[in-house]
C-alpha positions in Angstrom: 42.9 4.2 47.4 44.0 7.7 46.4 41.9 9.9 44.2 43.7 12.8 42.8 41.7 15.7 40.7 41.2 14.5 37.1 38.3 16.0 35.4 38.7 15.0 31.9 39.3 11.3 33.0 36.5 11.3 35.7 34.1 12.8 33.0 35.3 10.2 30.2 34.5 7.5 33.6 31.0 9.0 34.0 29.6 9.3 30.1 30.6 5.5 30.0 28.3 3.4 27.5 29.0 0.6 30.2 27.3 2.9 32.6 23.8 3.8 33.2 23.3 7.5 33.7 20.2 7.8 35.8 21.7 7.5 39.1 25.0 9.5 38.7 22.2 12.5 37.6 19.8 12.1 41.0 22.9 12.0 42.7 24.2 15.6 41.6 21.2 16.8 41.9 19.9 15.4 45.8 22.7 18.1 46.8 22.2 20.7 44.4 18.7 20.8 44.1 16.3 18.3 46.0 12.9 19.6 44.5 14.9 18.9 40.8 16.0 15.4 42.6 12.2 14.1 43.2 10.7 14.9 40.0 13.3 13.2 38.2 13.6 10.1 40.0 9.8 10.3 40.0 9.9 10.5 36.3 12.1 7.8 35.7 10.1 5.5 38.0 7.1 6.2 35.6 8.8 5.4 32.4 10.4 2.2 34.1 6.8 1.3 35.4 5.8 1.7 32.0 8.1 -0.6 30.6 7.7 -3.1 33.3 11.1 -3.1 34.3 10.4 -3.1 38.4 10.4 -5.5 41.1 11.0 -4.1 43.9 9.6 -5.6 47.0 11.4 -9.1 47.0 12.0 -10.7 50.1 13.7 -8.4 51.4 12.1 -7.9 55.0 13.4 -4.0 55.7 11.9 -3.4 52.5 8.5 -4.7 53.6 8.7 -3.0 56.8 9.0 0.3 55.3 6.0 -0.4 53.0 4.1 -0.9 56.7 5.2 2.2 57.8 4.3 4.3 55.2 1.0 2.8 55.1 0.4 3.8 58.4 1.8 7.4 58.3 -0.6 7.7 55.4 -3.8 5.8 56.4 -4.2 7.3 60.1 -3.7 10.4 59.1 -6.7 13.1 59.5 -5.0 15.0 56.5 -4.4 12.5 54.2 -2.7 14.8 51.1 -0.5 15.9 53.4 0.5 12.4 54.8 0.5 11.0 51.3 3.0 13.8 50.0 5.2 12.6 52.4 4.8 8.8 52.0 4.7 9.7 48.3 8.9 10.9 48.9 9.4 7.9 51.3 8.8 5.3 48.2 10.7 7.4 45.9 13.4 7.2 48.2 12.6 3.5 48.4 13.1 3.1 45.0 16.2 5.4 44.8 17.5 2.6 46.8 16.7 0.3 43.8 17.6 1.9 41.3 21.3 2.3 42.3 21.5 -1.3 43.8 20.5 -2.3 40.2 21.5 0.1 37.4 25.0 0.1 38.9 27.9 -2.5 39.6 30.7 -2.8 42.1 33.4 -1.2 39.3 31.0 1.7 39.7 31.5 2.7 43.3 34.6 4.7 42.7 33.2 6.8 40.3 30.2 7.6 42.8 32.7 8.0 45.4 34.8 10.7 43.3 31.4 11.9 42.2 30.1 12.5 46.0 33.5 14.4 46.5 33.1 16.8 43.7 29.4 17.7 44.3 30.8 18.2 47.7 33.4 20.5 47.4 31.0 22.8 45.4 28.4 23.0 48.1 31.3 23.8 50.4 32.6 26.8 48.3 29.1 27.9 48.3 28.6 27.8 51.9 31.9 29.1 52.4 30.6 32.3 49.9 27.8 32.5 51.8 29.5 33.3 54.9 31.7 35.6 53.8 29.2 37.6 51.3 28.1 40.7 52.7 24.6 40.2 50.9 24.0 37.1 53.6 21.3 37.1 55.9 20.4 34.3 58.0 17.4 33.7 59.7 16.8 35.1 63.3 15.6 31.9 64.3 18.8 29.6 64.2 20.9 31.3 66.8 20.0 33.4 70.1 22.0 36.3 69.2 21.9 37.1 73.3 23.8 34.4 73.8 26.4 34.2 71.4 28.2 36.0 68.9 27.3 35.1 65.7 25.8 37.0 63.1 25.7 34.2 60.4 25.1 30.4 59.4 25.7 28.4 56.3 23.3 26.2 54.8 24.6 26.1 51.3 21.9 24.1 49.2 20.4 22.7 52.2 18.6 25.0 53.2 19.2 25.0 56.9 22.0 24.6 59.4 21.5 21.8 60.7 20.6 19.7 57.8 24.3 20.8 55.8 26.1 20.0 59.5 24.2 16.2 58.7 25.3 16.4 55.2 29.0 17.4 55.9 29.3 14.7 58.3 28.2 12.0 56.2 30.6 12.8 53.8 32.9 13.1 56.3 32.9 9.7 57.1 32.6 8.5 54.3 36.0 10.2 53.0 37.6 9.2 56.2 37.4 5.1 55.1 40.1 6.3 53.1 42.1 8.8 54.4 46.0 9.6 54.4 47.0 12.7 56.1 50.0 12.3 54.1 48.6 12.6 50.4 47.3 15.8 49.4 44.4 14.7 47.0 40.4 14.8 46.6 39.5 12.8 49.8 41.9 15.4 52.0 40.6 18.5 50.8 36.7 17.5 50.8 38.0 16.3 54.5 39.7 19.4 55.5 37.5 21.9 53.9 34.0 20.0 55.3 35.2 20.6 58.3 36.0 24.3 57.9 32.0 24.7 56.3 30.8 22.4 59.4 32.1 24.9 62.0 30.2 27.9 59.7 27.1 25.8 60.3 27.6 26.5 64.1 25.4 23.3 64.8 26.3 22.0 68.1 24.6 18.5 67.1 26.3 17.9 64.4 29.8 18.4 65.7 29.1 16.3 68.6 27.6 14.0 66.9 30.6 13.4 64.5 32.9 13.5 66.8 31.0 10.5 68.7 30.6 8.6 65.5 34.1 8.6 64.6 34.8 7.4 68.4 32.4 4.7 67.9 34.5 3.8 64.8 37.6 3.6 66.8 36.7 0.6 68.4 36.9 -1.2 65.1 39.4 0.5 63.6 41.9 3.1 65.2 42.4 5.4 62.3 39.2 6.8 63.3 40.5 8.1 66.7 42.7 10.0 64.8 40.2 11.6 62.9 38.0 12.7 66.4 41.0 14.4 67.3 42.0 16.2 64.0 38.1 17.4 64.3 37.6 18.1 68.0 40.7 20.7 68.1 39.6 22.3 64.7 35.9 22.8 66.3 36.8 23.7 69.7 39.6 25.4 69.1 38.2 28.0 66.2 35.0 28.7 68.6 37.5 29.3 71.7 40.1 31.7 69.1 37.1 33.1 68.1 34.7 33.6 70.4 32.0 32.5 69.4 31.0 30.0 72.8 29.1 27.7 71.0 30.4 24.9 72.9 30.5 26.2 76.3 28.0 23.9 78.4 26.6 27.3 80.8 25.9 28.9 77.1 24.0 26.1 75.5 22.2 25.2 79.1 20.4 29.0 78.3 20.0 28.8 75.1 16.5 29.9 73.8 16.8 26.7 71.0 16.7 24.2 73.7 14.1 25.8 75.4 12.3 26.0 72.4 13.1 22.3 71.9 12.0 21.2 75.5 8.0 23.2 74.8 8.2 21.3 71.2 9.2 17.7 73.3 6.6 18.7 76.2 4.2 19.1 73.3 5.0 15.9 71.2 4.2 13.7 74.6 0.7 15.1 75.0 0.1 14.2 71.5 1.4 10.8 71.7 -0.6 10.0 74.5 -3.9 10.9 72.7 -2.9 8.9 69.9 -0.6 6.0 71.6 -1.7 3.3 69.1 -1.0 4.9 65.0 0.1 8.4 65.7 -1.2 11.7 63.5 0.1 11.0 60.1 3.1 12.0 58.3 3.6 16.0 58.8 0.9 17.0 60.2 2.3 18.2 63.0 2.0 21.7 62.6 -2.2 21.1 62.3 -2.2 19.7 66.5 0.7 21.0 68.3 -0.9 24.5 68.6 -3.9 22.4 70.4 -0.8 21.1 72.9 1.1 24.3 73.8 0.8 27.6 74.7 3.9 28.4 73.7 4.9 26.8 70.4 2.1 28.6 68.1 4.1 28.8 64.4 4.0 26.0 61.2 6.9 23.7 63.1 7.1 21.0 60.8 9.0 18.0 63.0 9.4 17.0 66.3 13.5 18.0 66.9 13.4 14.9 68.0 13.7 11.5 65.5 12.3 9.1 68.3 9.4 11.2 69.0 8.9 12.1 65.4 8.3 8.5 64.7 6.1 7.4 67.9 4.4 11.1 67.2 3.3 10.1 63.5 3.3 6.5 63.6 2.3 5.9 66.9 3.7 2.4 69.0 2.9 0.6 66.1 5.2 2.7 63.9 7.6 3.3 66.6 8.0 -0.7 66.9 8.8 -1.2 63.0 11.6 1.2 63.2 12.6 -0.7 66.1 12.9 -3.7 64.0 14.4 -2.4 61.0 17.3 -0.6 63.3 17.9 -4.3 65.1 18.1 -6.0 61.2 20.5 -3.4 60.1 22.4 -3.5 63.0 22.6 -6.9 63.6 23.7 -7.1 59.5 26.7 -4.3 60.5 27.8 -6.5 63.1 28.1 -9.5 61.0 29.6 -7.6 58.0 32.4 -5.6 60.7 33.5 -9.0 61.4 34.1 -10.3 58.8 37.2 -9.9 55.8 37.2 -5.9 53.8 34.8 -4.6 56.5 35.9 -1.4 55.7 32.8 -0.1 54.0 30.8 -1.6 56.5 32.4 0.4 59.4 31.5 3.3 57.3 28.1 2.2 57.7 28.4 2.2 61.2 29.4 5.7 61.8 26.6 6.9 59.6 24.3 5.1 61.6 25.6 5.8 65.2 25.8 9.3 64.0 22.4 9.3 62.6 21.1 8.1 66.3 22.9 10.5 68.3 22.3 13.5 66.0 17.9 12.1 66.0 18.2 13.0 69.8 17.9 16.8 69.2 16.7 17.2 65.8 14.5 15.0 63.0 17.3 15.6 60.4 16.8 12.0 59.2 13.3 12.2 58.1 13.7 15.6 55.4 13.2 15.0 52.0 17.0 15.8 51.4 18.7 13.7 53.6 16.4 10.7 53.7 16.7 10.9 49.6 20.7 11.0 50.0 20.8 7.9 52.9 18.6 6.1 50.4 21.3 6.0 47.6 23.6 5.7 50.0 22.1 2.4 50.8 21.7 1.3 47.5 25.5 1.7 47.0 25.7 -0.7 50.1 24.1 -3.1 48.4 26.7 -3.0 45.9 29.4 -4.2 48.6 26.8 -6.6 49.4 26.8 -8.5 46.0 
């Protein structure tokens, strides 16, 4: 499937009577602007509460088991404004998931996919702006400037590093299902210049955690080996021409961000253990660790870590419903990869395997941002699912 830059026919697509507006709008603006994102799909829940037009729950068992682990993150916690902020997003991002499993139809996915592209390649020209503006100053905190030599990281509208690295590679893969080196149109250049904006990002996690996924991918399909290649000598070869040593192993072993990290980790444990059963709440973090460590004393708002986010707010209880909901979506991947037009479903797969890998050093996953996109992404799953 080739999609080639048409403007005037994608914006006759979009404005569609036959299509239902809504989620096309919280999808622009999830990337552009995420506080704009929330309030609208908040608003449109209200008005479709109003009218009675929700059923949300089903039987639908993942669904159900996120509804438990919101109520957990919310009801154990010692804050509870806080915590309910925060489960207040999760739902919405529930019923994100809804609202684009049910407002749209399979015809539609082709639009969203040229509609993901083009709201991507404008977040990419404004990280790539940002880089090269003179005006640009990034944040002392996301690099050791000791150790490497680097004076500057995009974050386009994401509003850190590591969450746009996330971002790039999800729409990454997602381009790659349908990828040919050999046409120049919209899926190569978001390809080719998300790859240019991911280096800028200078996150280590994020290019090894691509570069995994798409091996991961191979296994089903071989295309995808191809792709870990294209992307391996693009990233290690621009930080070796240019310097930069971001992928040099002695480097990152001294790095004051893992160290930083390790404190954070050391930290999360202690509070686990005092709170084994339901965990703290949802962000509340930053009102214990202080009482933990000596060293990490500033508003940190996660645990750099997915698995010990979860156990951290949620406890074993929590811990053990993610558990379950990663076997039923895993087991569903497996049984959807085997069977006929799996590609969308391998897609899947290396979103989720790099989802897993990328939770190992950071809690990426569980921002407002990037949960809210996964959400619709899911609900557009659900559309292959029909």
């Amino acid at each position: 499937m080739n999609y080639e830059i048409n403007s005037d026919k994608f914006n006759t697509e979009l404005l569609s009577n036959k299509t239902d507006i809504k989620p096309f709008l919280l999808l622009i603006l999830s990337v552009i602007f995420i506080p704009a994102a929330y309030i609208y799909v908040a608003a449109v829940f209200i008005v479709q509460a109003v009218k009675k037009n929700i059923s949300i729950t089903g039987k639908n068992a993942i669904i159900k088991l996120i509804f438990a682990y919101v109520l957990i993150g919310v009801s154990v916690s010692q804050y509870k404004l806080i915590s309910s902020v925060y489960g207040t997003m999760m739902l919405l991002c529930l019923y994100s998931y809804y609202l684009f499993g049910t407002s749209l139809n399979s015809l539609d996915l082709s639009k969203i996919k040229k509609l993901i592209y083009i709201v991507s390649i404008i977040v990419f020209i404004i990280g790539i702006f940002q880089y090269f503006s003179p005006e640009f100053a990034m944040p002392g905190k996301w690099v050791d400037t000791d150790e490497y030599q680097l004076s500057r990281r995009i974050y386009s509208t994401f509003f850190n590093p590591n969450i746009f690295g996330f971002y790039i590679n999800f729409v990454i893969l997602i381009v790659c299902e349908n990828l040919d080196f050999k046409k120049i149109n919209l899926e190569w250049i978001v390809f080719f210049t998300g790859i240019l904006c991911l280096f800028f990002t200078f996150s280590r996690t994020s290019w090894i955690s691509l570069i995994i996924a798409l091996l991961i991918g191979s296994i089903f399909n071989k295309k995808y080996l191809k792709f870990a290649l294209v992307i391996s000598i693009a990233i290690f070869g621009l930080d070796t021409i240019l310097g930069v040593g971001r992928m040099d192993p002695g480097r990152a072993a001294e790095d004051s961000s893992l160290m930083y990290r390790l404190e954070i980790w050391k930290a999360c444990i202690e509070i686990i253990k005092d709170n084994f059963i339901a965990g703290i709440g949802f962000g509340t973090l930053f009102k214990h660790i202080s009482e933990y460590s000596n060293v990490v004393k500033t508003n940190i708002e996660h645990c750099h870590n997915l698995y010990l986010q979860i156990f951290t707010e949620t406890g074993i209880i929590g811990f053990g419903i993610f558990l379950s909901i990663f076997y039923k979506m895993a087991k569903k991947l497996w049984i959807k990869i085997n069977s006929q037009n799996n590609a969308a479903w391998i897609t899947a797969l290396t979103v989720l395997a790099m989802t897993m890998i990328h939770g190992m050093v950071d809690s990426v996953f569980f921002t407002p941002q990037i949960l809210l996109i996964l959400s619709i992404y899911a609900g557009t799953l659900s559309l292959t699912d029909k």
